[in-house]
N, CA and C of each residue as an Amber inpcrd file, in Angstrom:
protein
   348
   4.0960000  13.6700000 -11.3910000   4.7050000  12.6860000 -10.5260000
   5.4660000  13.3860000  -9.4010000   6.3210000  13.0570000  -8.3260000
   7.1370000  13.0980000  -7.7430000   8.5240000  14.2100000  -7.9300000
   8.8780000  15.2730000  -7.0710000   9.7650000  15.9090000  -7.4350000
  10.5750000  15.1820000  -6.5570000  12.2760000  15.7020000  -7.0670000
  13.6690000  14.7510000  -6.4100000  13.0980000  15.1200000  -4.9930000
  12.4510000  16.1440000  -4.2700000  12.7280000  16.1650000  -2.6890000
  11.7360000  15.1100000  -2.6840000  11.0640000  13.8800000  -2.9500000
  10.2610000  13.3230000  -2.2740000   9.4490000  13.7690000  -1.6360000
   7.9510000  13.5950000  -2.2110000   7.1890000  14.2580000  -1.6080000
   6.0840000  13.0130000  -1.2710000   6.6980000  12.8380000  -0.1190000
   5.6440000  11.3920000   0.6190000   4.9570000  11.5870000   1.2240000
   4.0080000  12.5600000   1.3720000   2.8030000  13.2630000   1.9570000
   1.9090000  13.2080000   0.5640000   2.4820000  13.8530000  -0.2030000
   1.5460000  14.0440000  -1.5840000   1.2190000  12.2120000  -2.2970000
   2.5650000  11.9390000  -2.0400000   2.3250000  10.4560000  -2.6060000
   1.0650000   9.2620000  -1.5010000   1.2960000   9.3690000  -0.1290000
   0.2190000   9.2950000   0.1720000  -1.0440000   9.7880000   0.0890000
  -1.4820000  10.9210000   0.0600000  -2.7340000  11.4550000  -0.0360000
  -3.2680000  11.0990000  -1.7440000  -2.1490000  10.8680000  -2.5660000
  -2.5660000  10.4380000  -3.8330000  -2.9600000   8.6260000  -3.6760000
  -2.2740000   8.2900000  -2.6760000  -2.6730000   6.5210000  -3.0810000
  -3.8910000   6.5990000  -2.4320000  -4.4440000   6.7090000  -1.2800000
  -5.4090000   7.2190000  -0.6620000  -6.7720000   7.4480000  -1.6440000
  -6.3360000   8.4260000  -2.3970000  -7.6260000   8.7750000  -3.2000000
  -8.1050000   7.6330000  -4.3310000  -6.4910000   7.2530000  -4.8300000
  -6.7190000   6.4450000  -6.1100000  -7.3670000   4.8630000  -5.5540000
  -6.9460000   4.6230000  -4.4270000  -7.5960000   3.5150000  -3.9370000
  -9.0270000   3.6430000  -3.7940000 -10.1170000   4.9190000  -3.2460000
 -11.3300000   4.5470000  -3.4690000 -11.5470000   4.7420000  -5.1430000
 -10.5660000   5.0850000  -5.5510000 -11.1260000   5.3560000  -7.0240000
 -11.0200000   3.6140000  -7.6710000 -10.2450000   2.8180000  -6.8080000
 -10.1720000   1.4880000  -7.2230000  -9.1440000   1.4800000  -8.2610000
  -7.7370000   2.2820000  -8.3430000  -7.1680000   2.7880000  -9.4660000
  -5.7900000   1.5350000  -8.7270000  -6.0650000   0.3100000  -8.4920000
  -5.0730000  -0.0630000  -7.9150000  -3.4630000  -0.2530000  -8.4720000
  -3.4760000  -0.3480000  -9.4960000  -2.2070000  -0.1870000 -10.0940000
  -1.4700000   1.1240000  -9.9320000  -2.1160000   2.0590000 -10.1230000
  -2.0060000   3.8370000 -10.1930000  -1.1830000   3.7530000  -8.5490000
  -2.4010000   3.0880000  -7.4410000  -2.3240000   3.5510000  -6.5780000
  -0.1740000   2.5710000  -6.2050000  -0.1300000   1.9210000  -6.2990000
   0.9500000   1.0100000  -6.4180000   2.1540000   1.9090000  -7.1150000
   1.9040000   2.7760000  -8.6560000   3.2290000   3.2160000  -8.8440000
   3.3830000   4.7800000  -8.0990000   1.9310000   5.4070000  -7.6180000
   2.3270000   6.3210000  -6.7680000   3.3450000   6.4770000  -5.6040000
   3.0200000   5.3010000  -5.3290000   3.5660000   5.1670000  -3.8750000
   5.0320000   4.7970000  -3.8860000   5.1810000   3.9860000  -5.1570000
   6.4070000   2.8020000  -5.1750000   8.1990000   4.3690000  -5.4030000
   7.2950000   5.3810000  -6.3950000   8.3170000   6.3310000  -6.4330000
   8.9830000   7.4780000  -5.2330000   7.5080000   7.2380000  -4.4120000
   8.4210000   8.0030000  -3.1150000   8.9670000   6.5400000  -1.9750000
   8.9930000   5.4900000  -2.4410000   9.3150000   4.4520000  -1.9170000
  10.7730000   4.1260000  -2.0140000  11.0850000   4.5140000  -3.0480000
  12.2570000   4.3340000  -3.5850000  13.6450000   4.9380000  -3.0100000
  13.5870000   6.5350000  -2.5530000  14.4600000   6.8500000  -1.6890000
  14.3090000   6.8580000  -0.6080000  13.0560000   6.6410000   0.1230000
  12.9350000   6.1410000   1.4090000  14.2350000   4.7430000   1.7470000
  13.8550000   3.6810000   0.6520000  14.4280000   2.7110000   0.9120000
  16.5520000   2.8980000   0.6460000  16.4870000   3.6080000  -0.3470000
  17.7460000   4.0110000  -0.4690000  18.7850000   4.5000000   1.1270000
  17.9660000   5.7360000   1.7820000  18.4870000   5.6810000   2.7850000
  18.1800000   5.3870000   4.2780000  17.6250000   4.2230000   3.9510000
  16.9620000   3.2470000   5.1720000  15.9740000   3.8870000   6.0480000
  15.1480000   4.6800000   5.3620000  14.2650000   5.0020000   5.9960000
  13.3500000   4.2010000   6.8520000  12.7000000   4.2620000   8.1950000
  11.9720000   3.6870000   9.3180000  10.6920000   3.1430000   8.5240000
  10.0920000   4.0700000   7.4760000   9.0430000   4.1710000   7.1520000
   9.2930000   3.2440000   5.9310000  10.5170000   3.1060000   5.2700000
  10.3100000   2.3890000   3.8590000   9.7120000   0.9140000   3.8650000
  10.0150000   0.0320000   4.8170000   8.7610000  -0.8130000   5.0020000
   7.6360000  -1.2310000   4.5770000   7.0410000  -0.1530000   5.5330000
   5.5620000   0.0500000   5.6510000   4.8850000   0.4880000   4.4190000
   5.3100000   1.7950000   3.8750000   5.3850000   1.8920000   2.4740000
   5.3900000   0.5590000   1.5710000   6.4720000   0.1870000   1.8710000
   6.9460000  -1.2640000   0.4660000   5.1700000  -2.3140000   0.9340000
   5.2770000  -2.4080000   2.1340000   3.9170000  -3.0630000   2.5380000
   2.7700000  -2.9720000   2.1260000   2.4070000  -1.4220000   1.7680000
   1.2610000  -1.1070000   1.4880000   1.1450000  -0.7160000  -0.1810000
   2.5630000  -0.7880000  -1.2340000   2.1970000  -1.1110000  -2.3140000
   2.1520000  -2.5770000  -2.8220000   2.7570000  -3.1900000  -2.2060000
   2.2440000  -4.7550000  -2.0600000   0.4560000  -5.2420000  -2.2200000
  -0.1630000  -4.2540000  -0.8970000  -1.1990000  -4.4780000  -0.5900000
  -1.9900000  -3.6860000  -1.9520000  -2.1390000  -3.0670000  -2.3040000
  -2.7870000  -2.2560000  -3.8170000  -2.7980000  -2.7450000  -4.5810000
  -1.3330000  -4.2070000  -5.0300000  -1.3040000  -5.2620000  -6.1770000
  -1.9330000  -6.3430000  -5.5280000  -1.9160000  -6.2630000  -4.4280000
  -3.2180000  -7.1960000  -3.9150000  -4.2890000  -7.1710000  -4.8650000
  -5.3440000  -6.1460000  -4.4560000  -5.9780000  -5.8520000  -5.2440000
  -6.4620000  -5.6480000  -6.5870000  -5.4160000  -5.0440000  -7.2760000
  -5.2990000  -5.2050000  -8.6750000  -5.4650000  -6.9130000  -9.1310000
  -4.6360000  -7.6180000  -8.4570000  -4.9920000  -8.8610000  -8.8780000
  -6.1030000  -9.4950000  -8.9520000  -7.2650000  -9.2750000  -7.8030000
  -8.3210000  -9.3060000  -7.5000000  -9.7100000  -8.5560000  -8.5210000
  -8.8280000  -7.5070000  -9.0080000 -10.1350000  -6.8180000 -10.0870000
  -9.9640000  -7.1250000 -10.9950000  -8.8360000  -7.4310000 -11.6910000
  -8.1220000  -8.4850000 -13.1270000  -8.5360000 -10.1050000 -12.5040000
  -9.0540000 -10.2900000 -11.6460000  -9.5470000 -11.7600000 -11.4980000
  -8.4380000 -12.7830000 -12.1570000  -7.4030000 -12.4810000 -11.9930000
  -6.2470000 -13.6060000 -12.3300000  -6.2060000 -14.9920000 -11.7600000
  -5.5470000 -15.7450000 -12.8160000  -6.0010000 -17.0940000 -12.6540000
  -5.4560000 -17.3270000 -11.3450000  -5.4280000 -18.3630000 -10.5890000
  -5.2430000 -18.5020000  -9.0150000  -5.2730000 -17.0890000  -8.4480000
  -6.4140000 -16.6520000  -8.1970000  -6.3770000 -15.3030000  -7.7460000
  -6.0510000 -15.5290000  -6.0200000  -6.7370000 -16.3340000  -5.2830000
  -6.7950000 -16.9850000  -4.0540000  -5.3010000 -16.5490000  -3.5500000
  -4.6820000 -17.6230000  -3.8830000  -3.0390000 -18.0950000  -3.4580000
  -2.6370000 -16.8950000  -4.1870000  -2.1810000 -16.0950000  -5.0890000
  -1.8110000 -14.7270000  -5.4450000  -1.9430000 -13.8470000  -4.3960000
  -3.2000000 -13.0430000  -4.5620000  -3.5650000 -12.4820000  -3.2670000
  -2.8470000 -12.4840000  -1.5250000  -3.1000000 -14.1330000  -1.4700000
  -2.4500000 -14.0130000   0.0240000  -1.2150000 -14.1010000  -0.1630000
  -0.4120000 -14.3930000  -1.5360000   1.0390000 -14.1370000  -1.2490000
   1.6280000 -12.7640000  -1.1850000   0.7100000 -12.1280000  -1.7480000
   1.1480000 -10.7090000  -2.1860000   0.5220000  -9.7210000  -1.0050000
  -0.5790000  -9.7340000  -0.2360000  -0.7630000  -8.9570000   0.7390000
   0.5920000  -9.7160000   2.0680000   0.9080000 -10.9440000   2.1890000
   1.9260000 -11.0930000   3.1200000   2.4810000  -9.6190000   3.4860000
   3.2210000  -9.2530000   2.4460000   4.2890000  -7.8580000   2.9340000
   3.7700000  -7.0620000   3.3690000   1.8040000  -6.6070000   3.3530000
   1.6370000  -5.7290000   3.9020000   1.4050000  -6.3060000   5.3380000
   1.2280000  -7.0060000   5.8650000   0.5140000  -7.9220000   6.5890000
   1.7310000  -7.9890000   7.7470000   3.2210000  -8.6790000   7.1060000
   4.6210000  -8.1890000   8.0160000   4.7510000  -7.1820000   8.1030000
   4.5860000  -6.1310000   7.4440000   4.6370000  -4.7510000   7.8090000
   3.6020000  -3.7360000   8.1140000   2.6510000  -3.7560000   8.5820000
   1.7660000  -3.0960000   9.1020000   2.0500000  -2.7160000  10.3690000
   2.4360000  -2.9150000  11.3090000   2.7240000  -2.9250000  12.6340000
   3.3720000  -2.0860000  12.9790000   4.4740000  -1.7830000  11.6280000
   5.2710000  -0.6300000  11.7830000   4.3670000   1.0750000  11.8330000
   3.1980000   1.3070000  11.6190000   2.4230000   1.9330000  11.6640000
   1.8600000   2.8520000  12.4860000   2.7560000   3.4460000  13.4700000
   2.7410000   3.6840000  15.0330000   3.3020000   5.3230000  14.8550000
   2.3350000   5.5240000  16.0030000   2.2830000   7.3630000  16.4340000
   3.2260000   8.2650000  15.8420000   4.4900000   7.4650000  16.3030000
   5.7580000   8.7390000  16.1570000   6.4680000   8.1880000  14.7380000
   5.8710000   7.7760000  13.5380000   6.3330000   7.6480000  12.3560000
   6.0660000   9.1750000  11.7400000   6.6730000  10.0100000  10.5820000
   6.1540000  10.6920000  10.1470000   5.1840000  10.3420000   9.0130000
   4.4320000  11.5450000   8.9710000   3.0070000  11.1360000   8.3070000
   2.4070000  10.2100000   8.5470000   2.1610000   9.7440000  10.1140000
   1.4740000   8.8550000  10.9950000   0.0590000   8.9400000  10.1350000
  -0.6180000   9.8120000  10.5840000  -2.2730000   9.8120000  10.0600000
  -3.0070000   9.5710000   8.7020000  -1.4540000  10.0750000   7.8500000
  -1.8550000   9.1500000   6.2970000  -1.2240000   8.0940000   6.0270000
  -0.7390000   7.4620000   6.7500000   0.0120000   5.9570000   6.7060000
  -1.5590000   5.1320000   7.3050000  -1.9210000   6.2990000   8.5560000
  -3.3640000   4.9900000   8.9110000  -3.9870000   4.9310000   8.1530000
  -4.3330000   5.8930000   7.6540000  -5.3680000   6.4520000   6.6290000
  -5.3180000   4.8900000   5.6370000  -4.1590000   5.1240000   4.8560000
  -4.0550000   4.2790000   4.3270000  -3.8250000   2.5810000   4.3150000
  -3.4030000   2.3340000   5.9450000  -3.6980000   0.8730000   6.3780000
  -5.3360000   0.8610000   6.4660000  -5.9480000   1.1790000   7.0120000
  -7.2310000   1.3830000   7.3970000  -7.9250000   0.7930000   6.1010000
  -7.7240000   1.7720000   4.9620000  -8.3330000   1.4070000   3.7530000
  -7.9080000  -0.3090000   3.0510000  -6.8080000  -0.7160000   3.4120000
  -6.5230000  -1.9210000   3.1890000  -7.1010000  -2.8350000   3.5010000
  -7.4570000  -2.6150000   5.0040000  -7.9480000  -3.4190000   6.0710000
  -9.6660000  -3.2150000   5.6430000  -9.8730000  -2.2030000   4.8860000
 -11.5390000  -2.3200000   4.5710000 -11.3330000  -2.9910000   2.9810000
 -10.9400000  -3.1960000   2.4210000 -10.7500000  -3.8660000   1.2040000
 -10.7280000  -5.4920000   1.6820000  -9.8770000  -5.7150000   2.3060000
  -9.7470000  -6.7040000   2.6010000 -10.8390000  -7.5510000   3.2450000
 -12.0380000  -6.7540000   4.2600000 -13.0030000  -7.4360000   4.6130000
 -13.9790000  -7.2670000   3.2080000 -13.6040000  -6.7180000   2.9760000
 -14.6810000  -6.4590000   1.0600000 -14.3380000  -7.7850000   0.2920000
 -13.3760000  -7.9930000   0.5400000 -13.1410000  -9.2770000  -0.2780000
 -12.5240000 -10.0360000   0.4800000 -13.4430000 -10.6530000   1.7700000
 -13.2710000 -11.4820000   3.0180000 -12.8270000 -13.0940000   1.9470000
 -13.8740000 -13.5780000   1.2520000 -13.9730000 -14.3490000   0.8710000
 -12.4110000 -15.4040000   0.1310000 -11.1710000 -13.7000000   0.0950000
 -10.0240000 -14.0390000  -0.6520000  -9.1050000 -14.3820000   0.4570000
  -9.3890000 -14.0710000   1.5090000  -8.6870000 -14.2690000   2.9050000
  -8.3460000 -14.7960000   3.7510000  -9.7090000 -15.3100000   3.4290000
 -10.0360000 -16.2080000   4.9280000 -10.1690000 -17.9050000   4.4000000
């Protein structure tokens, strides 16, 4: 897991992977632990982060086919959805933050049908 310096490079490049692995829960507590002191000291980025493990229990809900999966789904991608935007050049670890919206945004047309 995670050493105390936060290592939110590693924790991205790990949600990243676990998401094509379809590991969506995995990919959710990876992220949620370098999320945690981001948010502690108001990090720019904790957001976007909180957004995009939102968006992974998206999913999870979706492969567990839970009952009202529909209305679940779109309540639970919301946060990534308000927070995506934050996603811009001069964030650090810009290119694995896209990395990882990107992959959301292809899940999401994968399972257009939950969306739209």
């Amino acid at each position: 897991m995670l050493t105390m310096n936060n290592d939110l490079e590693g924790a991205l490049k790990n949600y990243i992977k676990l998401l094509d692995e379809e590991e969506y829960f995995e990919v959710h507590e990876v992220l949620e632990e370098a999320w945690h002191p981001l948010r502690l000291r108001k990090d720019p980025v904790a957001n976007l982060a909180k957004g995009l493990i939102n968006g992974a229990i998206t999913f999870e809900h979706i492969k567990r086919n839970r009952a009202n999966v529909k209305n679940k789904a779109q309540m639970v991608i919301a946060s990534y959805e308000r927070h995506k935007h934050l996603c811009i050049e001069t964030i650090c670890y810009y290119g694995l933050f896209k990395e990882a919206c990107n992959k959301i945004e292809n899940l999401k047309q994968m399972h257009c049908e939950i969306f739209n």
